[in-house]
N, C-alpha and C positions, 0 to 999 in steps of 0.2 A: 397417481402422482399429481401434485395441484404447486409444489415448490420449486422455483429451479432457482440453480445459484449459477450466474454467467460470471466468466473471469474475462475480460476483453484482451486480447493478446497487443496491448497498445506499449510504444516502444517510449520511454521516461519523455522525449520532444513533444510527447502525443495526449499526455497524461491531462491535461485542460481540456482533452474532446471527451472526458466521459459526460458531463455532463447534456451535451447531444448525446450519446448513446442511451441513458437514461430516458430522454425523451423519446428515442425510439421503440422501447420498452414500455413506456408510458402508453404506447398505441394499442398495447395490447392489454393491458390494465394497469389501471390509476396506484395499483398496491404495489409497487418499488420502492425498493429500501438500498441508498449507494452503499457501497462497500469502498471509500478510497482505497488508492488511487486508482482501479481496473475493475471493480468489479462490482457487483447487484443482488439481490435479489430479489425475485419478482412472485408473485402468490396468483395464479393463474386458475383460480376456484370458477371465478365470472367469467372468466375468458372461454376455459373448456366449454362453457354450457354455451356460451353468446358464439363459436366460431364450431362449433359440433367436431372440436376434435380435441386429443388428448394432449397433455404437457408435454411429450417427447418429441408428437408432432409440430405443437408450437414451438419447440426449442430451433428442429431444421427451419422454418419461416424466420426466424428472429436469426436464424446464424446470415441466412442467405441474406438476409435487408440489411445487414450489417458489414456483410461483404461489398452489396453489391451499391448500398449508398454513401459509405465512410471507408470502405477499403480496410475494414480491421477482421481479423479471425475472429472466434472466440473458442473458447470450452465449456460444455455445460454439463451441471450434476443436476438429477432431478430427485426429490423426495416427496415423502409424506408431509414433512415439516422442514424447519429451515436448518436445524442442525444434519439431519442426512441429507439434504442436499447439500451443504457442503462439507460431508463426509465425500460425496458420491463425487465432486468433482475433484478431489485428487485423484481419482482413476479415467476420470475422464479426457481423449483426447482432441483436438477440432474436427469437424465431421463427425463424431458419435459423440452421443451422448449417454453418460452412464446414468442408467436408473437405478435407484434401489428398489427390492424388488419388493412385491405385496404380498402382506402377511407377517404376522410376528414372528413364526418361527421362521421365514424367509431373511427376515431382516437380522435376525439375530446371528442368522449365519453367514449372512453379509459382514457385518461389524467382527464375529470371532475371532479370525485373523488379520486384522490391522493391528497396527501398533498404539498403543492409548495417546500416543500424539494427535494421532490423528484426527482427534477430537479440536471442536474448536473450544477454546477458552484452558484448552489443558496444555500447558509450558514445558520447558524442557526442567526445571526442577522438581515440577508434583510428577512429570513421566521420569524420574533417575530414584525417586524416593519410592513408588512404585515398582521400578525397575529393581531395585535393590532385595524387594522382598519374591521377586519371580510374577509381580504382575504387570509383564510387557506387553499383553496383548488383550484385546477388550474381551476377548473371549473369557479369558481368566480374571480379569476383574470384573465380569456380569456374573460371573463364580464365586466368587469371595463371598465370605457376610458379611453384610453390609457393616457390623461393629468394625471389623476389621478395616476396614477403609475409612472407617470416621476417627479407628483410632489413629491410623498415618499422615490423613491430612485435614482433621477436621468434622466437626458435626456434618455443616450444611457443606462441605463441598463433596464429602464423602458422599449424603445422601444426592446428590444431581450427579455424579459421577456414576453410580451403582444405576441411576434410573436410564443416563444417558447408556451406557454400556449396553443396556437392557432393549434399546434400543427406543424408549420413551422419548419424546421430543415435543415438551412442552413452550418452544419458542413459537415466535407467530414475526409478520413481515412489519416493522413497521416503516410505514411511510417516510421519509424525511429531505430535503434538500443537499446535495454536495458540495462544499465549498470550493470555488474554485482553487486549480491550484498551479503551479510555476515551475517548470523543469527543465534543465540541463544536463548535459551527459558531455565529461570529457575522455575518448577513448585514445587508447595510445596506440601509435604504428606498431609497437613491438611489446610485447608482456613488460613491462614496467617495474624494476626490481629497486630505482635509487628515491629512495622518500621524498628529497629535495623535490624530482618533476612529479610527486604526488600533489604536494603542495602547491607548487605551482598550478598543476591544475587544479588544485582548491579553490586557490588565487580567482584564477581566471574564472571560472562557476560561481562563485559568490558575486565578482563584479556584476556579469552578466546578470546573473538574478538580481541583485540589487535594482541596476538599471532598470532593467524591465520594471519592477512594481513599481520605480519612480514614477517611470513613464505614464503607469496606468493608473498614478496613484492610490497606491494598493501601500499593505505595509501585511507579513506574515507572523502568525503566533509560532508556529513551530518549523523548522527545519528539517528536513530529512537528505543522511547520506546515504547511499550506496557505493561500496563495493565490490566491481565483478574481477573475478580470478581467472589465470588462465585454463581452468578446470572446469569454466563455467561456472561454478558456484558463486555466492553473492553473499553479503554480508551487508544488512541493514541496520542503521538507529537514529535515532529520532531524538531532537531537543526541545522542547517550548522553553522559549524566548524570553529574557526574565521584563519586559515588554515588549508589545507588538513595534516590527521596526521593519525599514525600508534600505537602511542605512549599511554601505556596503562593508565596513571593517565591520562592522556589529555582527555579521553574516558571516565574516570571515572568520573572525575569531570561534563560532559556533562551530562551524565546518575544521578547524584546525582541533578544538575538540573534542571533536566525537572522534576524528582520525587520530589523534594520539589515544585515546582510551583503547582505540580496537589492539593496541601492542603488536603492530605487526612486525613479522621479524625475516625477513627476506620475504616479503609476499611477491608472488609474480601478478603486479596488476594490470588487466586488461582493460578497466574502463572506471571513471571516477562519474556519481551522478549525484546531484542534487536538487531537491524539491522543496518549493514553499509553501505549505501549507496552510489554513485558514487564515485566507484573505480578506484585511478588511480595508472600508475607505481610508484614506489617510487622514484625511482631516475630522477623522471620527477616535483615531488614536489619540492617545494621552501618551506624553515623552519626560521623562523625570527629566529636571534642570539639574546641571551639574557645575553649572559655573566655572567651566573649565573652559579657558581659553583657545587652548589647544583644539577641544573637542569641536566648537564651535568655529574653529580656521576651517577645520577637514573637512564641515557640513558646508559651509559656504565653497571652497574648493568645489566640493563633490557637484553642486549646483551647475557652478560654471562649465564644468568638464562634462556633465549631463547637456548644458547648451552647445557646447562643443560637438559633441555624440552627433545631434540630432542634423548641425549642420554640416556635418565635415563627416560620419562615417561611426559606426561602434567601434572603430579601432582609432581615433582619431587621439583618446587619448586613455592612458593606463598608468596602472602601476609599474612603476619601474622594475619590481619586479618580474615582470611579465615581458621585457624588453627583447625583441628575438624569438618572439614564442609564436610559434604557427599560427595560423589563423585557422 
């Protein structure tokens, strides 16, 4: 095993500490590749030979330095290559780490019984279009001929689907930087069934975000919602920004949304979350002019009310909306 794929167990507040996590991972080799928002992977070739031990046992060192210097868990899958390692970390729990194991026909019998989701890069419409013909499981589609899968979804995605199944894993780690990123989480005291305090806490979440990149003069390209259910399940989507903005209606109306797309129809919600994604300077954005008077009152507003914030409190001043709303 020379691949592992770490998920950090970081709570949406936390999501800006990956990249310190990244750098403690960097201590064991320079080949990390992020995974926003939680997670990595790492190519540990140099590492085994320079520390005289193996990936699985690097994986306990990196959990323990992760506990014991940032207080975060993690879970880690370990491979040959970077697609089964993260195959190997949906089965994996914090404290063990799931290897895949060595050997082709090893690994082939690893993969047979998953579900062809569990592939990375495979969706839930190529796994229903599969699904339809009885190829649910990788075992059954590393079965198929391969025509037959090029004729369902394709020359080339049929042939890397038949290879992946097969258990081939022609990816490699590459290197790259994580942008930082901006997260809030509004949870409710009780399962949350009336739209209206959905919204409200939409509200409230965009503000927040907004402020903060003011603050740090940042401005994000894309947005991302979460919804958690009281089933624990979760429902995420993401928007890039028709430009990079800082600007907190601009944020709101993105967040209002992507929540009217989900059609949700008595949902019991547990927790509303939001993230800004690739941050850039601000004075490095371009903002279309709009000649809108109006638009230009709310910016100037938002200003003063950001000087406001900073000497009187975050609650110092808000949307009326928001008027009576817990802290």
């Amino acid at each position: 095993m020379t691949i592992l794929c770490v998920r950090f167990q970081l709570p949406p507040t936390r999501e800006a500490d990956l990249p310190r996590l990244l750098g403690m991972l960097e201590e064991f080799t320079p080949v990390v590749q992020a995974l926003p928002p939680d997670g990595a992977l790492a190519d540990l070739r140099g590492a085994e030979r320079y520390f005289g031990r193996g990936a699985v046992e690097l994986a306990s060192v990196i959990r323990v330095r992760s506990l014991a210097l940032y207080g975060v868990d993690c879970v880690i899958g370990a491979g040959p290559g970077p697609m089964l390692a993260r195959v190997a970390l949906r089965d994996a729990v914090p404290g063990v780490t799931c290897a895949v194991p060595e050997g082709q026909e090893a690994i082939a019998e690893f993969l047979a019984d998953k579900p062809v989701a569990a592939l990375p890069g495979v969706g839930a419409a190529t796994a229903r279009t599969l699904g339809d013909y009885g190829l649910d499981t990788l075992g059954r589609v590393a079965a198929a001929p391969l025509s037959t899968l090029q004729r369902l979804i394709g020359a080339k995605a049929g042939r890397e689907l038949h290879e992946k199944a097969n258990g081939v894993d022609r990816g490699r780690v590459v290197p790259n930087a994580v942008s930082r990123s901006l997260a809030t989480e509004r949870p409710f005291d009780r399962d949350e069934l009336d739209p209206d305090r959905h919204r409200r806490a939409l509200l409230s979440a965009a503000e927040d975000i907004g402020a903060r990149l003011r603050a740090l003069e940042k401005v994000c390209r894309t947005l991302t919602l979460t919804v958690r259910y009281a089933d624990r399940s979760a429902t995420t989507r993401s928007r890039t920004l028709t430009e990079p903005t800082a600007h907190s209606p601009d944020l709101t109306r993105a967040a209002y949304g992507m929540y009217e797309a989900l059609g949700l129809q008595r949902a019991r919600v547990r927790a509303i979350a939001l993230r800004a994604e690739g941050l850039d300077p601000a004075d490095q954005a371009s903002h279309q002019l709009t000649f809108d008077p109006v638009d230009e009152k709310i910016r100037r507003i938002e200003e003063v009310a950001d000087r406001a914030r900073v000497k009187f409190g975050p609650r110092a001043v808000m949307p009326g909306g928001l008027a009576g709303l817990a802290a």
